[in-house]
KOLGU-4560 file (N, C-alpha, C; in nm, 3 decimals, padded with zeros to 5 digits):
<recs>
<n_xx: 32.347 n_yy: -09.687 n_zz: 02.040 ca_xx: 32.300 ca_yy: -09.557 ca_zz: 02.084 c_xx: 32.230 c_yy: -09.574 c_zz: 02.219 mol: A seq: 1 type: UNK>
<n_xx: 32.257 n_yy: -09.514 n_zz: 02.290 ca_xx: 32.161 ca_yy: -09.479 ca_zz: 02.440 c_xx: 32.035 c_yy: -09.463 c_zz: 02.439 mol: A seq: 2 type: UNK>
<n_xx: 31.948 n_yy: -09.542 n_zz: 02.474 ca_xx: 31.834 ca_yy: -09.511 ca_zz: 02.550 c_xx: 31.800 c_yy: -09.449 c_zz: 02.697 mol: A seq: 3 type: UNK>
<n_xx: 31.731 n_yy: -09.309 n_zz: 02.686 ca_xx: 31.691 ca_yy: -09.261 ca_zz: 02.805 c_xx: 31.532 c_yy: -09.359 c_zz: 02.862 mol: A seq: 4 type: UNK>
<n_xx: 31.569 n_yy: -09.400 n_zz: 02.986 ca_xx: 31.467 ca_yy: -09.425 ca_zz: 03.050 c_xx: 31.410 c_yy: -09.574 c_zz: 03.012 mol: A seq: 5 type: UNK>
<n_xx: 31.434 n_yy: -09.640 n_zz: 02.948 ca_xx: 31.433 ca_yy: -09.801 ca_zz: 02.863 c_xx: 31.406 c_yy: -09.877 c_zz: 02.989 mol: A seq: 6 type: UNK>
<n_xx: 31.271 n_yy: -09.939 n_zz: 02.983 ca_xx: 31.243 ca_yy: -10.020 ca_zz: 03.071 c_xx: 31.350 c_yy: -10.168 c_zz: 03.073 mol: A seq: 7 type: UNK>
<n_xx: 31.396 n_yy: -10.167 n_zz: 03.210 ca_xx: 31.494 ca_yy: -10.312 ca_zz: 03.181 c_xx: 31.411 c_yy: -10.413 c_zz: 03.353 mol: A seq: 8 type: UNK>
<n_xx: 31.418 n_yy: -10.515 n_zz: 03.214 ca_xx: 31.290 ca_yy: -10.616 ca_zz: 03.287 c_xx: 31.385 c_yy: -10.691 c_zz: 03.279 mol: A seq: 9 type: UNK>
<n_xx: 31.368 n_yy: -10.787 n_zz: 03.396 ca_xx: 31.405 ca_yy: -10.902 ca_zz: 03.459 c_xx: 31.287 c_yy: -11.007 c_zz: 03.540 mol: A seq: 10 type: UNK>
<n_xx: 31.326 n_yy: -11.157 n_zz: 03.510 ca_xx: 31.244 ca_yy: -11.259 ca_zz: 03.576 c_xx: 31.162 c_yy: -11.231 c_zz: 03.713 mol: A seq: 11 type: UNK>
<n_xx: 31.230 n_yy: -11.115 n_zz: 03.780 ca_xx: 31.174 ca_yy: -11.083 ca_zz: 03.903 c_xx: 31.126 c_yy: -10.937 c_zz: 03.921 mol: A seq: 12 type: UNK>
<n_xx: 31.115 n_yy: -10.885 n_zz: 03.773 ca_xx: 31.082 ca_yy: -10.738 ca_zz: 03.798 c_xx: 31.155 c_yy: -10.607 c_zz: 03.679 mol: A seq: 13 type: UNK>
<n_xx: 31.130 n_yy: -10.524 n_zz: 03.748 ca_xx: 31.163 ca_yy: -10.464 ca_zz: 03.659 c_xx: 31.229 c_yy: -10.295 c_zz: 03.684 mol: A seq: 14 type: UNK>
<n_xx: 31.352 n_yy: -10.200 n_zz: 03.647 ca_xx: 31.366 ca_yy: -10.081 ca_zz: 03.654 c_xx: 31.367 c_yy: -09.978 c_zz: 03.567 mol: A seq: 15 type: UNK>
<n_xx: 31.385 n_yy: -09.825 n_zz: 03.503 ca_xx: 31.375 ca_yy: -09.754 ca_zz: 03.427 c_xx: 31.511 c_yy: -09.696 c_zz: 03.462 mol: A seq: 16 type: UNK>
<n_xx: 31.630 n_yy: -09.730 n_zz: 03.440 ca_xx: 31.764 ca_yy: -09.693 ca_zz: 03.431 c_xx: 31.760 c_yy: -09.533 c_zz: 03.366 mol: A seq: 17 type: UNK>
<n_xx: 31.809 n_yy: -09.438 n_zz: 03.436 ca_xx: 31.778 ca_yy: -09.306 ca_zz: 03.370 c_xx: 31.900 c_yy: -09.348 c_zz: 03.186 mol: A seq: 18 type: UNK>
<n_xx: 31.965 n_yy: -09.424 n_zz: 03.198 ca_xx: 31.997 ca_yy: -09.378 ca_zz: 03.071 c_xx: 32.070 c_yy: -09.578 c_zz: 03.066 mol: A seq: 19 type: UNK>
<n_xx: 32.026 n_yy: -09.648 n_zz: 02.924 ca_xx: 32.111 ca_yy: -09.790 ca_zz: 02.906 c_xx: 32.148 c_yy: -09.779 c_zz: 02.762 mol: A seq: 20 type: UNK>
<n_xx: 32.330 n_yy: -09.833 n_zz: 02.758 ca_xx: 32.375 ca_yy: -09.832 ca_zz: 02.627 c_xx: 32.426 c_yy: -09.972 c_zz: 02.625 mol: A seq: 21 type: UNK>
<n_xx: 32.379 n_yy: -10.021 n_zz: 02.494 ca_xx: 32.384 ca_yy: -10.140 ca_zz: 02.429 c_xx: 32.537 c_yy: -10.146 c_zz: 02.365 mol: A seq: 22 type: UNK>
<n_xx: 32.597 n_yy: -10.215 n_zz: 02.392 ca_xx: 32.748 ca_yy: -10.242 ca_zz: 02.351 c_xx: 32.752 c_yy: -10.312 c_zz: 02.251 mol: A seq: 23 type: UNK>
<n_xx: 32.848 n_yy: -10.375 n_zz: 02.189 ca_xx: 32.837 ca_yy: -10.431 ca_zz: 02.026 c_xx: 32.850 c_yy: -10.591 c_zz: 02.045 mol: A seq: 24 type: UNK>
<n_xx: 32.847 n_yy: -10.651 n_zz: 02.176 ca_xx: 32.866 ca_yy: -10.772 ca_zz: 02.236 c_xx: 32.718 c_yy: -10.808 c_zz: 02.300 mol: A seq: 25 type: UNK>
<n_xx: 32.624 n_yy: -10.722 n_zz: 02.302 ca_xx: 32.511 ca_yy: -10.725 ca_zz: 02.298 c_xx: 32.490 c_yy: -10.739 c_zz: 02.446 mol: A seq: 26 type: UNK>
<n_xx: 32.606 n_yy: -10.681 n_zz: 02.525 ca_xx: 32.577 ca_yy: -10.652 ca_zz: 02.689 c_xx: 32.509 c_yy: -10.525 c_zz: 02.674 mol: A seq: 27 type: UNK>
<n_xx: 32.469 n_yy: -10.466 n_zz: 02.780 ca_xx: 32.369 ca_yy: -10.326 ca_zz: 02.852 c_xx: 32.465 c_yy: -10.279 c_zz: 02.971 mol: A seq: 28 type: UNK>
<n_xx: 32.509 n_yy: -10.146 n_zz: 02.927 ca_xx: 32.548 ca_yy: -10.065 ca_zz: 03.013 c_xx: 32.452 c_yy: -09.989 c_zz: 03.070 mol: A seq: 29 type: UNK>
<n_xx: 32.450 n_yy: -09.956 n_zz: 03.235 ca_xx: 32.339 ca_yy: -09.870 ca_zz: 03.270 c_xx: 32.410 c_yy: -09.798 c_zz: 03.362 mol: A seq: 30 type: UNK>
<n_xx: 32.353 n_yy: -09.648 n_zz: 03.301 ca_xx: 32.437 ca_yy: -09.550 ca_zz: 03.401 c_xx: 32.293 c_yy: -09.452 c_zz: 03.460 mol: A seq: 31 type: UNK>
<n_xx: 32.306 n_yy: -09.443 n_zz: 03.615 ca_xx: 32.220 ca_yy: -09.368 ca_zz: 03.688 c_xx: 32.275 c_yy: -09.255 c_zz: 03.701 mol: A seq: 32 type: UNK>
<n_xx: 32.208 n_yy: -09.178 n_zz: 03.735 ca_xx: 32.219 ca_yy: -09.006 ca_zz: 03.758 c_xx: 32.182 c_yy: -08.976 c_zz: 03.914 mol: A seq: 33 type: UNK>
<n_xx: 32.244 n_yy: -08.960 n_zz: 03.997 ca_xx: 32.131 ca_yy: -08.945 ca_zz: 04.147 c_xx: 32.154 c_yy: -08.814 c_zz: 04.187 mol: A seq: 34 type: UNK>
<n_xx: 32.024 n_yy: -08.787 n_zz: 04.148 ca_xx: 32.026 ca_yy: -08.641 ca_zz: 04.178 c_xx: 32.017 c_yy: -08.547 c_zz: 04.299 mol: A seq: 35 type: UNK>
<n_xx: 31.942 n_yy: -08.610 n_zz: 04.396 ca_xx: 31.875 ca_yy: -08.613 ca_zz: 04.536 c_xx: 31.930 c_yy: -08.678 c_zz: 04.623 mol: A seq: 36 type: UNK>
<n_xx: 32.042 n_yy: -08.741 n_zz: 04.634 ca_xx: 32.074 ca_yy: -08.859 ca_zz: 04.761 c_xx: 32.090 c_yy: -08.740 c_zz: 04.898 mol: A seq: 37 type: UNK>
<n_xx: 32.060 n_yy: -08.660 n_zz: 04.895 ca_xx: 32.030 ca_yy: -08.547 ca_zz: 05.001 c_xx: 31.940 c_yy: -08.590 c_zz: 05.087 mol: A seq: 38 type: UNK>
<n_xx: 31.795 n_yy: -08.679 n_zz: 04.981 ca_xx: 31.721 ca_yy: -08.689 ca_zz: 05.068 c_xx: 31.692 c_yy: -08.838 c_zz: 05.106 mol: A seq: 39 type: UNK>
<n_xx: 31.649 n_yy: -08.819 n_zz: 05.218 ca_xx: 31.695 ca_yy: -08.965 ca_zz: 05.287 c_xx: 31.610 c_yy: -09.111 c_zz: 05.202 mol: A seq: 40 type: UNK>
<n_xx: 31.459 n_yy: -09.054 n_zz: 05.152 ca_xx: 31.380 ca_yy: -09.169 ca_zz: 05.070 c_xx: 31.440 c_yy: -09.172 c_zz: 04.952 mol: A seq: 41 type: UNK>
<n_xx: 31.519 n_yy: -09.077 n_zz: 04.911 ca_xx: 31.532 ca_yy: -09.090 ca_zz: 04.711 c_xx: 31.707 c_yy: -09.174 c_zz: 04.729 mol: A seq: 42 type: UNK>
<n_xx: 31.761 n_yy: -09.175 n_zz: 04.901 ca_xx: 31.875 ca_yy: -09.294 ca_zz: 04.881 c_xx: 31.862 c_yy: -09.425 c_zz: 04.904 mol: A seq: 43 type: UNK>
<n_xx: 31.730 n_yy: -09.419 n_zz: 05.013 ca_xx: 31.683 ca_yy: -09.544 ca_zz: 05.028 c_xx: 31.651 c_yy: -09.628 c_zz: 04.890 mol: A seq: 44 type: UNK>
<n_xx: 31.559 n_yy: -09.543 n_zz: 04.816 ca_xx: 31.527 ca_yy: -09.606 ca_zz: 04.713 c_xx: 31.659 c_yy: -09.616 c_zz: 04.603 mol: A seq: 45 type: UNK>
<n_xx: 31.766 n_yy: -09.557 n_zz: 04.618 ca_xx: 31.884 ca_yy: -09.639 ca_zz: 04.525 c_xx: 31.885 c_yy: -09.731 c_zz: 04.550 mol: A seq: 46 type: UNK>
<n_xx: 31.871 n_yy: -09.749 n_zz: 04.721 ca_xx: 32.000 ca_yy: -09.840 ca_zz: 04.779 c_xx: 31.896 c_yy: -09.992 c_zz: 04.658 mol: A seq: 47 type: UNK>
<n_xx: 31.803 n_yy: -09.985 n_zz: 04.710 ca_xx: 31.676 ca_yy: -10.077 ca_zz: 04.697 c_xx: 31.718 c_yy: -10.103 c_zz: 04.498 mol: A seq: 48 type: UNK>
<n_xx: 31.741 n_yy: -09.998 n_zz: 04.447 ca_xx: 31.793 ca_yy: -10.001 ca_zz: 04.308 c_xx: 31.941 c_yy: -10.084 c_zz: 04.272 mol: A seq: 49 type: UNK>
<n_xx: 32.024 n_yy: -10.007 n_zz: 04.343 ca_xx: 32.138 ca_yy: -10.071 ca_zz: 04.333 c_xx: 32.126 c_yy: -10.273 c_zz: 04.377 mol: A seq: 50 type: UNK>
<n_xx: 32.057 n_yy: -10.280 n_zz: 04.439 ca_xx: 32.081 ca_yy: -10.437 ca_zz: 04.474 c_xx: 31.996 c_yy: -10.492 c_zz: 04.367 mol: A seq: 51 type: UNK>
<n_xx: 31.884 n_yy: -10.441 n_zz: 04.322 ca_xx: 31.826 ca_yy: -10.535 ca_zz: 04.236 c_xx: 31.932 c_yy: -10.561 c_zz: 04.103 mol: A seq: 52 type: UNK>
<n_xx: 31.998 n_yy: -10.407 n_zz: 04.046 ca_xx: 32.108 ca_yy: -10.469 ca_zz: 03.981 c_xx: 32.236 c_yy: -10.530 c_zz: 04.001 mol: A seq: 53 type: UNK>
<n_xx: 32.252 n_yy: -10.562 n_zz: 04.132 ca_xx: 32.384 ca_yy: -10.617 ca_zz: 04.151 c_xx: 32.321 c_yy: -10.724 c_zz: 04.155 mol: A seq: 54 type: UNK>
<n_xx: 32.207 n_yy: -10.803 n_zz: 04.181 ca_xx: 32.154 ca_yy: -10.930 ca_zz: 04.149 c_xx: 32.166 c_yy: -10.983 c_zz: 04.040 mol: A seq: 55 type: UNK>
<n_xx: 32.117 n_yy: -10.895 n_zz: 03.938 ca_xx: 32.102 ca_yy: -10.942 ca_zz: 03.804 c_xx: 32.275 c_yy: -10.904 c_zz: 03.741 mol: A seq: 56 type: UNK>
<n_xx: 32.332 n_yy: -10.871 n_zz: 03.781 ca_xx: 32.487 ca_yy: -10.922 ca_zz: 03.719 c_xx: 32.593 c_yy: -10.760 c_zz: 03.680 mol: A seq: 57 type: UNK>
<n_xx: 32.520 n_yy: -10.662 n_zz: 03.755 ca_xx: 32.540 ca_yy: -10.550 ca_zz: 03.739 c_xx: 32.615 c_yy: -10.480 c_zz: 03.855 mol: A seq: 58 type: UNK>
<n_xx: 32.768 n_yy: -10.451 n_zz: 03.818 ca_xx: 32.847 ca_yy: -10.425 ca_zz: 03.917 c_xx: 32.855 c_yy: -10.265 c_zz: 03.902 mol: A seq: 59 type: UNK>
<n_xx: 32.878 n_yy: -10.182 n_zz: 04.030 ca_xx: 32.960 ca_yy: -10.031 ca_zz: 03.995 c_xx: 33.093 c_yy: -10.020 c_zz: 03.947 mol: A seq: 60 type: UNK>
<n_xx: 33.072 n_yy: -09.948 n_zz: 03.825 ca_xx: 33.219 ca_yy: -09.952 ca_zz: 03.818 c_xx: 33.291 c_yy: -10.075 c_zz: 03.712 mol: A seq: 61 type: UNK>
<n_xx: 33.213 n_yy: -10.165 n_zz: 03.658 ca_xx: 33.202 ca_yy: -10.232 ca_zz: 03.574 c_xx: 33.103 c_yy: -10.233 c_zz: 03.421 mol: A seq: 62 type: UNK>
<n_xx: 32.959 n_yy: -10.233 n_zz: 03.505 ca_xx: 32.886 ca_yy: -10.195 ca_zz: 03.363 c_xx: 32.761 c_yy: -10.162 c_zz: 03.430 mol: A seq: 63 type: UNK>
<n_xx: 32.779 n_yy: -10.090 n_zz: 03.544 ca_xx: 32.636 ca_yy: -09.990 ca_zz: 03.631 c_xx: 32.779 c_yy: -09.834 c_zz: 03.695 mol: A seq: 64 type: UNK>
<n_xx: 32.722 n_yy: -09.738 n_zz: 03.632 ca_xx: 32.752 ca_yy: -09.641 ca_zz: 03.648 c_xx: 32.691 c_yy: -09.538 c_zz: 03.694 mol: A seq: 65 type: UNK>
<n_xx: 32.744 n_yy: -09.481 n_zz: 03.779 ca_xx: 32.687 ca_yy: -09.387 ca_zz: 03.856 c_xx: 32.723 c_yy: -09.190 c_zz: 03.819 mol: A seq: 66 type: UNK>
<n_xx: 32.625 n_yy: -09.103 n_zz: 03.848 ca_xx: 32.674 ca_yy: -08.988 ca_zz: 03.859 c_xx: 32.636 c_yy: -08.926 c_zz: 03.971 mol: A seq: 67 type: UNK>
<n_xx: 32.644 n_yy: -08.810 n_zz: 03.984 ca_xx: 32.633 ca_yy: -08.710 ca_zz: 04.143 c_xx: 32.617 c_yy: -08.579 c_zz: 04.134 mol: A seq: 68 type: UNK>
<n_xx: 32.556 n_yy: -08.508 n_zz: 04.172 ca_xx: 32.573 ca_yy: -08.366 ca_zz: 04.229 c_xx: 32.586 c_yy: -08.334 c_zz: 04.388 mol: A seq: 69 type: UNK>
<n_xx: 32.689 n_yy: -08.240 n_zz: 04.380 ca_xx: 32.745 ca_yy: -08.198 ca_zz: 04.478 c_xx: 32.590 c_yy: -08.096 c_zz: 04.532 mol: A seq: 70 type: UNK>
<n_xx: 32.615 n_yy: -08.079 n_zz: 04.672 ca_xx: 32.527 ca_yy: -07.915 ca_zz: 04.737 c_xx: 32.623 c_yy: -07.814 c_zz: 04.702 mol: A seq: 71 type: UNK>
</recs>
C-alpha cells in the first residue's frame, strides 16, 4: 500500500516523497507530483530533489515517477 509523504532517509540525508509504494521485492517506488514548476524556486528545488534520488539508485521512468499540471 502507498504511503503519502513517508520520510525516505538515506546515509546522507533525507526526503518526504509526496507519495512511496513498497513492491513485493521489497524495492520503493517513489512518485512526485510537481505542482508549481511555474515557479522558478519550487524547480530549482526538484532539480536539487531529483539528484539526490538519482544518487541513491532512483531513475525517472524506472522506479521515480513523476506527475504535472499543465497552465
Amino acid at each position: 500500500m502507498f504511503k503519502y509523504e513517508r520520510r525516505f532517509e538515506t546515509e546522507t540525508g533525507w526526503r518526504l516523497p509526496d507519495f512511496s509504494i513498497p513492491t513485493t521485492s521489497d524495492e520503493l517506488i517513489i512518485l512526485e507530483h510537481l505542482g508549481m514548476l511555474h515557479k522558478p524556486s519550487y524547480r530549482e528545488e526538484w532539480e536539487i530533489k531529483k539528484d539526490f534520488y538519482h544518487k541513491h539508485g532512483y531513475i525517472l521512468g524506472e522506479n521515480l515517477f513523476v506527475t504535472t499540471e499543465n497552465e
